[in-house]
PDB file with SEQRES, HELIX, SHEET and CRYST1 records, atoms N, CA, C and O in Angstrom:
SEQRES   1 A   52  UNK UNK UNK UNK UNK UNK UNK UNK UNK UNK UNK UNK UNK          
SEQRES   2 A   52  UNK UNK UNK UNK UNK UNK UNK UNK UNK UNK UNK UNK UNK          
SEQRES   3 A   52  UNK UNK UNK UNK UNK UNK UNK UNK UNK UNK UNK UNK UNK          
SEQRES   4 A   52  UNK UNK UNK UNK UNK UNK UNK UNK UNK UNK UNK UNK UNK          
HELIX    1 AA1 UNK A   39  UNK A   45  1                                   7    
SHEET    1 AA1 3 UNK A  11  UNK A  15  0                                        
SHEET    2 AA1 3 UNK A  18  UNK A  25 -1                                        
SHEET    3 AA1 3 UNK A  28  UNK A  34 -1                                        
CRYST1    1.000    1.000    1.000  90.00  90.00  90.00 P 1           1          
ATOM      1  N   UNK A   1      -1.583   8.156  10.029  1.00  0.00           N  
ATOM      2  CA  UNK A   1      -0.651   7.473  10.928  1.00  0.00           C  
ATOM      3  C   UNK A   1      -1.059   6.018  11.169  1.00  0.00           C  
ATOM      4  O   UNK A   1      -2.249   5.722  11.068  1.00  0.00           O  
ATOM      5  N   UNK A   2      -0.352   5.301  11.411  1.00  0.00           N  
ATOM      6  CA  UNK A   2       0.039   3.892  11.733  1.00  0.00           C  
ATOM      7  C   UNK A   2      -0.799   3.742  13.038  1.00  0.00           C  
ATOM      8  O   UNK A   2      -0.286   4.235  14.042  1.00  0.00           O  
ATOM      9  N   UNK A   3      -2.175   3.052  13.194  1.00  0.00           N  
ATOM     10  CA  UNK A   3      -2.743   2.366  14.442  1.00  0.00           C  
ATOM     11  C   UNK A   3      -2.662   1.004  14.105  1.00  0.00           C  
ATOM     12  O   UNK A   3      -2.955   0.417  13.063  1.00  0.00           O  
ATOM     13  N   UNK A   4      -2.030   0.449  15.611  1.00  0.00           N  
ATOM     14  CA  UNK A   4      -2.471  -1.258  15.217  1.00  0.00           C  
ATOM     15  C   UNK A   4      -3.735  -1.465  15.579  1.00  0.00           C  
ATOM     16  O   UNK A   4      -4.433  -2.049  14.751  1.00  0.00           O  
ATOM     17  N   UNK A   5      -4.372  -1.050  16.898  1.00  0.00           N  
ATOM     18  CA  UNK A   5      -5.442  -1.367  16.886  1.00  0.00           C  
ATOM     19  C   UNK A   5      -6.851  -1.482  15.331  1.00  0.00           C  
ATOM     20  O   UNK A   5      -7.948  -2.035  15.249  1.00  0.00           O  
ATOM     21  N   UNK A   6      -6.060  -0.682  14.415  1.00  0.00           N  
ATOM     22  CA  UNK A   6      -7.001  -0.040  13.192  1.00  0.00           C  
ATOM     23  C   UNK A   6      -6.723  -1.045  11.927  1.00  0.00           C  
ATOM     24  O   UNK A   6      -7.564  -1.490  11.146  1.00  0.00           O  
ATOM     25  N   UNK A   7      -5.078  -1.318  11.945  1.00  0.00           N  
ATOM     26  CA  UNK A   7      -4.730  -1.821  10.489  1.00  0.00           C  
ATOM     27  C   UNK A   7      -3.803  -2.877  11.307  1.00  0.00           C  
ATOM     28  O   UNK A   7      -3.175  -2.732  12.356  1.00  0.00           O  
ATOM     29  N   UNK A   8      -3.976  -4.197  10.280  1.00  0.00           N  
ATOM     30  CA  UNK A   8      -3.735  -5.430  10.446  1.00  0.00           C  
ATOM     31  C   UNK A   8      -2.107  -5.565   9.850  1.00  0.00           C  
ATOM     32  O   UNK A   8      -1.197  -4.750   9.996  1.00  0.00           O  
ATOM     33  N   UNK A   9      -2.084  -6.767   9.195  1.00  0.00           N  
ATOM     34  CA  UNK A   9      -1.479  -7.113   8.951  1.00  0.00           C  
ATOM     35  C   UNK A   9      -0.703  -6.546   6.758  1.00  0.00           C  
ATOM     36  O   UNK A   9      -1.516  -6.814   5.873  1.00  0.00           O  
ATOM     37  N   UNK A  10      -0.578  -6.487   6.714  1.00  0.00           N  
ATOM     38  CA  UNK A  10       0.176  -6.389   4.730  1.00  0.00           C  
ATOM     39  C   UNK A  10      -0.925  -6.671   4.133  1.00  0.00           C  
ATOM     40  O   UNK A  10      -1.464  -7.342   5.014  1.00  0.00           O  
ATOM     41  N   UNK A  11      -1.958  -6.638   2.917  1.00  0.00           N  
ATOM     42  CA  UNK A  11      -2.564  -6.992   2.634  1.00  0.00           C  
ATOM     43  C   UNK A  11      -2.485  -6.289   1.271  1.00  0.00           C  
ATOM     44  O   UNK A  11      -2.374  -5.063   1.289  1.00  0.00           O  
ATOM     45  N   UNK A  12      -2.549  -7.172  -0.361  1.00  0.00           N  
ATOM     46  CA  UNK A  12      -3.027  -6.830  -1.688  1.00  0.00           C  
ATOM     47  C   UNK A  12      -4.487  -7.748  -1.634  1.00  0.00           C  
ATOM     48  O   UNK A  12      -5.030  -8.517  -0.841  1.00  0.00           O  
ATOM     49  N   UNK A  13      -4.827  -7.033  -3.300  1.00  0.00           N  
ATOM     50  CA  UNK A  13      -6.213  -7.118  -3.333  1.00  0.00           C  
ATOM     51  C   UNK A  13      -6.244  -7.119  -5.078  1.00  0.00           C  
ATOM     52  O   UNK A  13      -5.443  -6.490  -5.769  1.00  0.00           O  
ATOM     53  N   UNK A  14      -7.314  -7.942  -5.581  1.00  0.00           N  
ATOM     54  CA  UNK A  14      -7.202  -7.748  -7.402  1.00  0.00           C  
ATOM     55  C   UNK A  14      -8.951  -8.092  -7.362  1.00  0.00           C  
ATOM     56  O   UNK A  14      -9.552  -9.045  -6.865  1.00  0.00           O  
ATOM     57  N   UNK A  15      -9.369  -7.074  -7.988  1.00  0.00           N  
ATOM     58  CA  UNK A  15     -10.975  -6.617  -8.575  1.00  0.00           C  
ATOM     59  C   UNK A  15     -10.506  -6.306  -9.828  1.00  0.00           C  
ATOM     60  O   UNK A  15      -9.707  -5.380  -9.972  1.00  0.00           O  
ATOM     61  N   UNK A  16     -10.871  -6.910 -10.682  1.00  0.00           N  
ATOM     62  CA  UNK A  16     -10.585  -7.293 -12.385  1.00  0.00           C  
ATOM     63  C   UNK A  16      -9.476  -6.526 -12.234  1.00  0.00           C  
ATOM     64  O   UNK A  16      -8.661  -6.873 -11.380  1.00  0.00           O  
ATOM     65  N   UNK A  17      -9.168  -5.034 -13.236  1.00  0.00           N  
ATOM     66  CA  UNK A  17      -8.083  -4.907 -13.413  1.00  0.00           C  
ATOM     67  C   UNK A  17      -7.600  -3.957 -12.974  1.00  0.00           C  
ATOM     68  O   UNK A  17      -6.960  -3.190 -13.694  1.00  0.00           O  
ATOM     69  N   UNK A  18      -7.821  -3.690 -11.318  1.00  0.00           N  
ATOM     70  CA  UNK A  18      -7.323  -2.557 -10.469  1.00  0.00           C  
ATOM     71  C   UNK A  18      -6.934  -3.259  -8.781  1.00  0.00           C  
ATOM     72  O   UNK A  18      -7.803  -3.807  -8.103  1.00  0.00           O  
ATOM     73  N   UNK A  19      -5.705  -3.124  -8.394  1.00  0.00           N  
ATOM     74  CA  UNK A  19      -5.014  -3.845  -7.911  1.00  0.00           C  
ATOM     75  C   UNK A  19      -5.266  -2.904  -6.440  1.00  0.00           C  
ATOM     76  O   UNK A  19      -5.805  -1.803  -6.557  1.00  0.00           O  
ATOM     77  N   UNK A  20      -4.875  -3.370  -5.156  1.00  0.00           N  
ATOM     78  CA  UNK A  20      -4.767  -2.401  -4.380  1.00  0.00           C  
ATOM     79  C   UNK A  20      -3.576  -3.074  -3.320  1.00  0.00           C  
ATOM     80  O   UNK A  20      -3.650  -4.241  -2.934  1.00  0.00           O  
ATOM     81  N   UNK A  21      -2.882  -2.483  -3.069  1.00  0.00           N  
ATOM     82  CA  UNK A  21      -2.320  -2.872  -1.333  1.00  0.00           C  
ATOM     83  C   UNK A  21      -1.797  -1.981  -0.672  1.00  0.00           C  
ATOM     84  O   UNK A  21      -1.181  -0.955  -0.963  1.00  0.00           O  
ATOM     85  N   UNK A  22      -2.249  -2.712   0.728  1.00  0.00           N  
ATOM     86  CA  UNK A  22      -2.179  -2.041   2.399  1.00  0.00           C  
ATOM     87  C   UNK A  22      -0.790  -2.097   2.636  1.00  0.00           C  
ATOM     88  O   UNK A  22      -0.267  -3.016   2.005  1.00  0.00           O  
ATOM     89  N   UNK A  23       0.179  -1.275   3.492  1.00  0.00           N  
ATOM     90  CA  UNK A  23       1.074  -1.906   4.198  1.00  0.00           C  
ATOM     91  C   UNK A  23       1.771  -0.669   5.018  1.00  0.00           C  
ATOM     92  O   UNK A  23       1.377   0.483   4.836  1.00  0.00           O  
ATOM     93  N   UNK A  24       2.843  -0.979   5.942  1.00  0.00           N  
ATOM     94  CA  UNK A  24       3.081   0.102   7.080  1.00  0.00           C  
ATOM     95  C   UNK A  24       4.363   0.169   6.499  1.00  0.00           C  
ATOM     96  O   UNK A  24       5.196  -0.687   6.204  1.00  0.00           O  
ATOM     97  N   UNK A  25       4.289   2.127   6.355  1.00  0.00           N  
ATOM     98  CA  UNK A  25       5.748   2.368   6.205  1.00  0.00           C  
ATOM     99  C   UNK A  25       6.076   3.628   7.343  1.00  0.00           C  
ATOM    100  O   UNK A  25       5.581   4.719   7.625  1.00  0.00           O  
ATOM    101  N   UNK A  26       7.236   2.769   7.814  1.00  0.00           N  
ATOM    102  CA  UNK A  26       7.617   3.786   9.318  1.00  0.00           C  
ATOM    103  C   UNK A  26       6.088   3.512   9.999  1.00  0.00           C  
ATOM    104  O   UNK A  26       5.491   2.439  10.094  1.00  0.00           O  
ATOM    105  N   UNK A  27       5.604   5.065  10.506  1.00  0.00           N  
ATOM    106  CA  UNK A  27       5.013   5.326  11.340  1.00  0.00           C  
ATOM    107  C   UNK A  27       3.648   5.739  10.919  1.00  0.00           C  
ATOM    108  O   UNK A  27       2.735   6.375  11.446  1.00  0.00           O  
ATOM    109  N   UNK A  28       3.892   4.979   9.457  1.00  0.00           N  
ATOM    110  CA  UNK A  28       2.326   5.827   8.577  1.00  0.00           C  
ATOM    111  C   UNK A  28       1.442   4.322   7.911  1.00  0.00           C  
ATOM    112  O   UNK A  28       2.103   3.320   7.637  1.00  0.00           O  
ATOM    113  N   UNK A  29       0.271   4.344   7.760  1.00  0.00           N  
ATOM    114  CA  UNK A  29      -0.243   3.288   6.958  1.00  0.00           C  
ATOM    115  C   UNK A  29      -0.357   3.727   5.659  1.00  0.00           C  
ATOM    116  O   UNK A  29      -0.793   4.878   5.665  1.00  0.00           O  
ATOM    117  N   UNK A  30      -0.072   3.142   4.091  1.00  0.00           N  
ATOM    118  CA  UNK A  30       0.061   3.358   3.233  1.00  0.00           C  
ATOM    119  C   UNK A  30      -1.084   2.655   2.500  1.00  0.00           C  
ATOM    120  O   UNK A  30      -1.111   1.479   2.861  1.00  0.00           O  
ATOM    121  N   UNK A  31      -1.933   2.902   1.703  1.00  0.00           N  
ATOM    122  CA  UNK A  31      -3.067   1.874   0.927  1.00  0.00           C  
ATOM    123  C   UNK A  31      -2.755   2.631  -0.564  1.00  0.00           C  
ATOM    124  O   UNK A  31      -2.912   3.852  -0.539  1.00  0.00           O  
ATOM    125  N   UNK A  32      -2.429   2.176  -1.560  1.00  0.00           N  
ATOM    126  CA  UNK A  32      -2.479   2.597  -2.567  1.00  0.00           C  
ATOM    127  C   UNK A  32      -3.155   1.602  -3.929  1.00  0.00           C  
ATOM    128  O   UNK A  32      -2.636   0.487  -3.981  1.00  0.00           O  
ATOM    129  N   UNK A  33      -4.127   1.850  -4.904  1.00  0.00           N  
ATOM    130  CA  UNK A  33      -4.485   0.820  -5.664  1.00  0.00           C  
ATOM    131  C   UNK A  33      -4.015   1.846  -7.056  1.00  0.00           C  
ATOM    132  O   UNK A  33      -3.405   2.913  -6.999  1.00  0.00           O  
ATOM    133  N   UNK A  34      -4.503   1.152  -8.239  1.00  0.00           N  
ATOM    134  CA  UNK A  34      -4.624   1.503  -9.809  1.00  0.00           C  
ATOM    135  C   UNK A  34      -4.658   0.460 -10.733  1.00  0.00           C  
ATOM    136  O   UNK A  34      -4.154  -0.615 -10.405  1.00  0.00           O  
ATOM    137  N   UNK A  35      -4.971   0.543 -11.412  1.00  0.00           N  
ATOM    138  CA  UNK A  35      -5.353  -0.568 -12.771  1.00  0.00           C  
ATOM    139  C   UNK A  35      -4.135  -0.426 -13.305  1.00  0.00           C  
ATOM    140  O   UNK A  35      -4.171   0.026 -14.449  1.00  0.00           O  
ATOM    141  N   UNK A  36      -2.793  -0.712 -12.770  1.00  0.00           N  
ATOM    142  CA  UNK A  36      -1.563  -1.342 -13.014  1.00  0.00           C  
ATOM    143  C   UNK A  36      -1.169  -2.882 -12.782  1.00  0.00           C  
ATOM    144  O   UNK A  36      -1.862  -3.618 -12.080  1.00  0.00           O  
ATOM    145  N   UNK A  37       0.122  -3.353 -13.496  1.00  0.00           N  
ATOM    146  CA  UNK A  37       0.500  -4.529 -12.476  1.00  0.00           C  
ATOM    147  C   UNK A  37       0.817  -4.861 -11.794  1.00  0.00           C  
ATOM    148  O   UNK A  37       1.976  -4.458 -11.890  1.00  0.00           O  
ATOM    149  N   UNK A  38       0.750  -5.887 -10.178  1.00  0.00           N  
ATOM    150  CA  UNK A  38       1.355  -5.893  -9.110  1.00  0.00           C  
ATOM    151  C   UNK A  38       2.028  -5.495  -8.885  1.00  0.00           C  
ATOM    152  O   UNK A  38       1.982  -4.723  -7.928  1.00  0.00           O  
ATOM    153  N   UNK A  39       3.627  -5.787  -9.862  1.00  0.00           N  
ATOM    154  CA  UNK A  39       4.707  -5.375  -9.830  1.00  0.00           C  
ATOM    155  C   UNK A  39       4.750  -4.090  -9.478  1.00  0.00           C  
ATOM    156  O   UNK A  39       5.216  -3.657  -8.424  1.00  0.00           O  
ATOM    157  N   UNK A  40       4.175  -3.349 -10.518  1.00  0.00           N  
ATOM    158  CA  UNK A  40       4.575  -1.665 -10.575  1.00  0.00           C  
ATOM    159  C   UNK A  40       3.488  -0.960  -9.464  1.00  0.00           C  
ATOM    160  O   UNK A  40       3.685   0.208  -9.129  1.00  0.00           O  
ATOM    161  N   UNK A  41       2.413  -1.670  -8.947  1.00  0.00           N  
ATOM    162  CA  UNK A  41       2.067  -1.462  -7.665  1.00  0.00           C  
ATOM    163  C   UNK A  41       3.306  -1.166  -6.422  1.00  0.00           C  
ATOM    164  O   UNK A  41       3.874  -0.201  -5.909  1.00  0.00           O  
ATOM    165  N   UNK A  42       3.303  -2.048  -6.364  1.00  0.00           N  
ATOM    166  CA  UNK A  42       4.395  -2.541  -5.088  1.00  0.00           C  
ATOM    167  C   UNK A  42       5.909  -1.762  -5.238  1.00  0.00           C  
ATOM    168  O   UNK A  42       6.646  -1.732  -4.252  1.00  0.00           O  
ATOM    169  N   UNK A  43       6.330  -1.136  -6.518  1.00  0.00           N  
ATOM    170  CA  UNK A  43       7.765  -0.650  -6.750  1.00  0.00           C  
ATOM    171  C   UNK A  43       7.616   0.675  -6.497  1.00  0.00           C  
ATOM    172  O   UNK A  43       8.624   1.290  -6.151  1.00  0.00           O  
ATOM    173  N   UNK A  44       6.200   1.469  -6.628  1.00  0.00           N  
ATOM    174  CA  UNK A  44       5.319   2.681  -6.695  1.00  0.00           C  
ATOM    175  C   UNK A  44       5.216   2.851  -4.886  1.00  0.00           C  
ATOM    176  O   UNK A  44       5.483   3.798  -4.147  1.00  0.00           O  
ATOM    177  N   UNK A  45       4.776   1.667  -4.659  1.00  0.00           N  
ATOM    178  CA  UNK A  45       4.696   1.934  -3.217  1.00  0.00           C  
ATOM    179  C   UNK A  45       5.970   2.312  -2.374  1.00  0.00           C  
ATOM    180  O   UNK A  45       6.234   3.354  -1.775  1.00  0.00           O  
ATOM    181  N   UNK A  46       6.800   0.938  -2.540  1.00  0.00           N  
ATOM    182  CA  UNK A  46       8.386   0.862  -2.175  1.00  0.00           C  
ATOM    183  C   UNK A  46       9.387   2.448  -2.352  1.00  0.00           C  
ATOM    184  O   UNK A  46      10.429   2.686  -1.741  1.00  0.00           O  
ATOM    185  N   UNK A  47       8.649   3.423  -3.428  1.00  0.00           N  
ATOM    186  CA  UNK A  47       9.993   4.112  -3.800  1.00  0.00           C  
ATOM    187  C   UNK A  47       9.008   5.378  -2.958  1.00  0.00           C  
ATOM    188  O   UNK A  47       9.640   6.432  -2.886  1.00  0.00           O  
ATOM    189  N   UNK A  48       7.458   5.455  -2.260  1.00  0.00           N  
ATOM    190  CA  UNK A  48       7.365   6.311  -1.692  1.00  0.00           C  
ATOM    191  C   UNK A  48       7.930   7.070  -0.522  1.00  0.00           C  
ATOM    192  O   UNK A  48       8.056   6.227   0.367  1.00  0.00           O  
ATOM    193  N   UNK A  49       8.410   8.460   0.006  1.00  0.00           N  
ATOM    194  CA  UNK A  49       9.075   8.675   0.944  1.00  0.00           C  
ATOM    195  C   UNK A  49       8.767   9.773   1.547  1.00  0.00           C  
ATOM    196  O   UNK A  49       9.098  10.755   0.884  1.00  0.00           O  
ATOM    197  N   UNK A  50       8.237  10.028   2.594  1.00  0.00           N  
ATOM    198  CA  UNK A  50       7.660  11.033   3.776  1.00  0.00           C  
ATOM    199  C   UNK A  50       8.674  11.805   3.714  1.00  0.00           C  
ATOM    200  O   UNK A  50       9.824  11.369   3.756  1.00  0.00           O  
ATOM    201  N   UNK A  51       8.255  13.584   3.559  1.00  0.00           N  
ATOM    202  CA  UNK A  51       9.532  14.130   3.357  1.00  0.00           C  
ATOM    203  C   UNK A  51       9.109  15.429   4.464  1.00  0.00           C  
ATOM    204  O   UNK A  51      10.027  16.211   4.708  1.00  0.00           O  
ATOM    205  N   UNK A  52       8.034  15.636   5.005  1.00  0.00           N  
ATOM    206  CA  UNK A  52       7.792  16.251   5.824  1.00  0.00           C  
ATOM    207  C   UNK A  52       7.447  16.209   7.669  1.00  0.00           C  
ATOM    208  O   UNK A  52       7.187  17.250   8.272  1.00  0.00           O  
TER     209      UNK A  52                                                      
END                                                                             
């Protein structure tokens, strides 16, 4: 779950060739990385959806 006191602001990250980013969806904090490209980082993240 989503604390502000805990998690800041949006945040990516690149360590040679494994990418990572932070960000709040709804009521949850999301961090996901992989040795993909930004792009397909961020579209991977975008199409995730809480179904429970």
């Amino acid at each position: 779950p989503f604390d502000p006191q805990r998690h800041g602001t949006e945040k990516s990250a690149v360590t040679g060739a494994t990418h990572s980013l932070s960000r709040r969806i709804g009521s949850y904090w999301l961090t996901a990385l992989g040795e993909v490209p930004p792009a397909t980082l961020k579209r991977f993240a975008s199409a995730l959806e809480r179904t429970r």
